[in-house]
C-alpha positions, 0 to 999 in steps of 0.5 A: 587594345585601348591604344589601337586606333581605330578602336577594336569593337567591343567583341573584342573586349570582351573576349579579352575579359572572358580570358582574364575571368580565366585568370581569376583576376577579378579586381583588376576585369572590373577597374578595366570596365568601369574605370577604363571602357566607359571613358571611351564613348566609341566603346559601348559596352553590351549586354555581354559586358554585364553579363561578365561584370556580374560573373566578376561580382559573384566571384568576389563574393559580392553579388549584391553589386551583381544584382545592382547591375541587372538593375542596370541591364532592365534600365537599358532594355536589355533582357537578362537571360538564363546566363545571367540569372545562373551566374547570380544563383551561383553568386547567392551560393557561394555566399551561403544564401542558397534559401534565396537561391532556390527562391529566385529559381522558383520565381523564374519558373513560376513567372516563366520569365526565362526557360532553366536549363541543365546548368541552371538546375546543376548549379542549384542542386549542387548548392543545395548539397553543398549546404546539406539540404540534398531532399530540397534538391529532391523537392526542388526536382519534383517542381522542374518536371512540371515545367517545359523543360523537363530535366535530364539525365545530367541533373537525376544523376547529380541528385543520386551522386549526393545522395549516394554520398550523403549515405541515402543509397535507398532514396538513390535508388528510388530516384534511379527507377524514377529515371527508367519510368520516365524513359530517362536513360542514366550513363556512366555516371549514374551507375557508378555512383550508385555503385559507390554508394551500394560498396560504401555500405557493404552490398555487394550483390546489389553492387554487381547487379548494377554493374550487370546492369550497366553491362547488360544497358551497353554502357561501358565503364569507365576507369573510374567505375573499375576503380570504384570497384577496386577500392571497395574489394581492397578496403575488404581486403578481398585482394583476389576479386581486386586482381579480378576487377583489374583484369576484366577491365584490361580484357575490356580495353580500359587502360588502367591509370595511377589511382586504379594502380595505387588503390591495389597497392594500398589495399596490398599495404593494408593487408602487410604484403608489401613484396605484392605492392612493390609488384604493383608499384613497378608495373605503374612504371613498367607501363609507362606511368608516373607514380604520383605523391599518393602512391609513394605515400601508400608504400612509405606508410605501408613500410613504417606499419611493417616497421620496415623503416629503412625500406621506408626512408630509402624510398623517401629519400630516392623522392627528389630523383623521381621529380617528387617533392615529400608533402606533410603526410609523407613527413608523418608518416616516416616521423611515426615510424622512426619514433616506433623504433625509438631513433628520436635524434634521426627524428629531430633532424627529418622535423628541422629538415621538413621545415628547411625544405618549406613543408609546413607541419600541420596538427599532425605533425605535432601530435605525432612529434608530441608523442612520440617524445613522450613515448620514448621519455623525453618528456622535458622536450616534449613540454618545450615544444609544446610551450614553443607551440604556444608562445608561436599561437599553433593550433593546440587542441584536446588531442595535444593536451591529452598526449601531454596530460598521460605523459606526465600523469606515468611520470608522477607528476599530476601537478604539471598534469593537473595543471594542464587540464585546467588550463583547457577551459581558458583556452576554449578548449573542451576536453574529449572522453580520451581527456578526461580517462587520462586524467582519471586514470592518473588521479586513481594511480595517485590513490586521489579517488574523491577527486578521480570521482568529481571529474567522473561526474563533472564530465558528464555534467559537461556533455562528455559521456564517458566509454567504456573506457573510462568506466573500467579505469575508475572501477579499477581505482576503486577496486585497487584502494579495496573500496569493492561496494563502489566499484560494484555500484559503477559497475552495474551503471555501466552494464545498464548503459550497454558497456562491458566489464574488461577482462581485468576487471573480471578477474578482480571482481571474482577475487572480490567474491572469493574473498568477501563471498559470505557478503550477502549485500556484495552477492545481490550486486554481483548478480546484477552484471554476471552470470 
């Protein structure tokens, strides 16, 4: 364009910009304005020129510049309007200064310099959720219905959507009536995100007298409202009412789409009726659907669960003839499977073969790879990988060092184990309650009860409580070493604290009452914790 004579005007220029906004070239829009346009004295940028440099700044998390040119706009008497303010609150958001977000909104509003609209008050809201502060985006919705333009349905349903997700179903509600008070009518999307929230937490009346509700309005649902439904009657694995929701929903012309379809299939899978989610997965196809990466997942998972691990790897194997490429949880999945029924050797091979084929293993991966050779005592393989993840700097967390750690400690091998546990601290890692059990659990098998019993008090000191678990595994160590006065005395903390003795654990300590039963001291601590 800079070659043409004569020179396009600069409409024209800008539209060019506007495209390559699209095109997330940022750098190279503003070399192209500052560098290249303002050469050109025919060129005279406009007020729609900064408009898009200042969008081009925020993306680049750079909105310091951005506010550098409104500087410039006020000294070339233009008026900035609720575009360009938006486009900076959304720049302040994006680099987590949504306090001075929310003040700038405050001072349009009380200056009345421009008039917010819808996108101004979505932008803010949704930066207010973002950053956890949903009851500001309540507080802040209390000020804009004071002002001239009052917001509407699109802004009340944004707040109740972040509500409903951040689990305040109750203040959703509330806001819902605020809605109908005002005259407000609320549309697809406020009813099913109340629908959502109302499944997430189990009520189900509630939820099918909203959906009522929005019958009752003439609003019609849409496949993502059915599907809502769907998900919360599979999750429940009340597959009949599922089959229901399907069927209302085809009876009322909306064509069911993969996710509706894979969501069945899923809650088919979870209950083990695999002959049902193949169903399901033939009728996607039956009907002209594509079954997407999410579906082959939810089968191949479903399989490896009903350790139907041949099934499973049919169906990963036939991926590539269907136009699909295997992803990480796919590898994962058929990873754990082949390791449940101990084919290590076809395991190493998937683990090279999903490298070969660029598909990088993430923590997952590792863990599962991790256990799964620890399970099938290839404990040597398993510290290989585990020293080849270290030396290559991968992500190493409590959940590897665990795995390791209870491997090695049924090995009887507590030094390496040892020795791994202490090495957390100099990594910055912390050890979790499954960490400090496991290496509890390996010091009591050892007889090493002092020590079982210092790392028992020292996790607490570190801010890890124990569970239950935990609690049980020591107690059993003092009762197998014959020590009954100090497994009773653990005993009776854990029940204070709400825990229960394990069903092994009873037994052992009603031998102790058989056996030591003339103990009147023994029978005071007893009475504490049994009937």
């Amino acid at each position: 364009m800079l070659r043409m004579r004569p020179l396009p005007p600069i409409s024209q220029f800008n539209k060019a910009l506007g495209s390559i906004l699209k095109m997330a070239h940022y750098a190279t829009a503003l070399s192209l304005i500052h560098n290249k346009l303002q050469q050109f004295q025919a060129i005279q940028v406009n007020f729609y020129t900064f408009n898009i440099a200042i969008n081009y700044y925020c993306r680049l998390n750079r909105v310091d510049f951005g506010l550098s040119l409104l500087g410039t706009l006020f000294k070339r008497s233009y008026t900035p309007d609720v575009t360009t303010f938006t486009t900076l609150i959304n720049g302040l958001i994006l680099e987590d200064k949504t306090p001075q977000a929310v003040k700038l909104v405050k001072k349009l509003m009380r200056t009345r310099e421009i008039e917010p609209n819808v996108v101004m008050y979505r932008t803010i809201v949704n930066g207010l959720y973002r950053t956890g502060n949903t009851f500001r985006a309540v507080s802040l919705l209390r000020i804009m219905e004071e002002g001239s333009y009052k917001p509407n349905t699109v802004v009340y349903t944004t707040i109740i959507d972040n509500l409903c997700k951040d689990r305040m179903v109750d203040d959703a509600l509330k806001l819902f009536s605020t809605m109908d008070e005002k005259g407000i009518f609320p549309n697809v999307v406020t009813y099913t995100s109340l629908i959502h929230g109302l499944c997430n937490f189990g009520r189900w009346k509630e939820a099918a007298e909203m959906f009522k509700g929005m019958l009752d309005s003439g609003i019609a649902p849409n496949v993502h409202t059915y599907s809502v439904l769907l998900n919360a009657c599979t999750k429940e694995g009340k597959m009949k009412e599922a089959e229901g929701v399907l069927e209302f929903m085809i009876r009322r012309g909306v064509g069911p789409d993969v996710v509706t379809y894979s969501t069945l299939m899923d809650g088919y899978c979870l209950q083990g009726h695999m002959d049902e989610a193949i169903r399901v997965f033939n009728t996607i196809v039956d009907r002209g659907l594509h079954p997407n990466i999410v579906s082959h997942n939810i089968l191949i998972n479903g399989y490896c669960k009903k350790m139907k691990i041949d099934e499973a790897m049919l169906l990963f194997r036939q991926l590539p003839r269907r136009g699909s490429r295997p992803n990480t949880e796919m590898f994962n999945a058929m990873l754990r499977g082949l390791f449940q029924i101990g084919r290590c050797g076809a395991t190493q091979k998937l683990f090279n073969d999903m490298q070969v084929a660029g598909v990088n293993p993430d923590s997952q991966t590792y863990g599962i790879v991790l256990d799964g050779l620890c399970r099938n005592k290839n404990i040597s393989k398993a510290l290989s990988l585990f020293q080849m993840m270290e030396r290559n700097g991968l992500d190493l967390n409590s959940v590897t060092y665990s795995i390791l750690i209870d491997a090695f400690c049924k090995d009887n091998k507590l030094g390496i184990a040892r020795a791994l546990f202490s090495n957390l601290s100099s990594k910055g890692l912390q050890p979790d309650v499954k960490t400090y059990t496991t290496m509890i659990q390996g010091l009591c098998e050892e007889g090493i009860l002092h020590e079982a019993k210092e790392l028992f008090v020292k996790m607490e000191q570190n801010g890890c409580l124990p569970n239950d678990v935990t609690y049980n595994t020591i107690i059993r160590g003092f009762i197998g070493q014959h020590k009954p006065y100090e497994a009773l005395i653990l005993v009776e903390e854990m029940v204070q604290r709400g825990f229960s003795v394990n069903a092994s654990n009873s037994s052992l300590i009603i031998d102790i009452l058989s056996t030591k039963g003339q103990d009147l001291a023994l029978q005071e601590v007893i009475k504490k914790f049994m009937p």
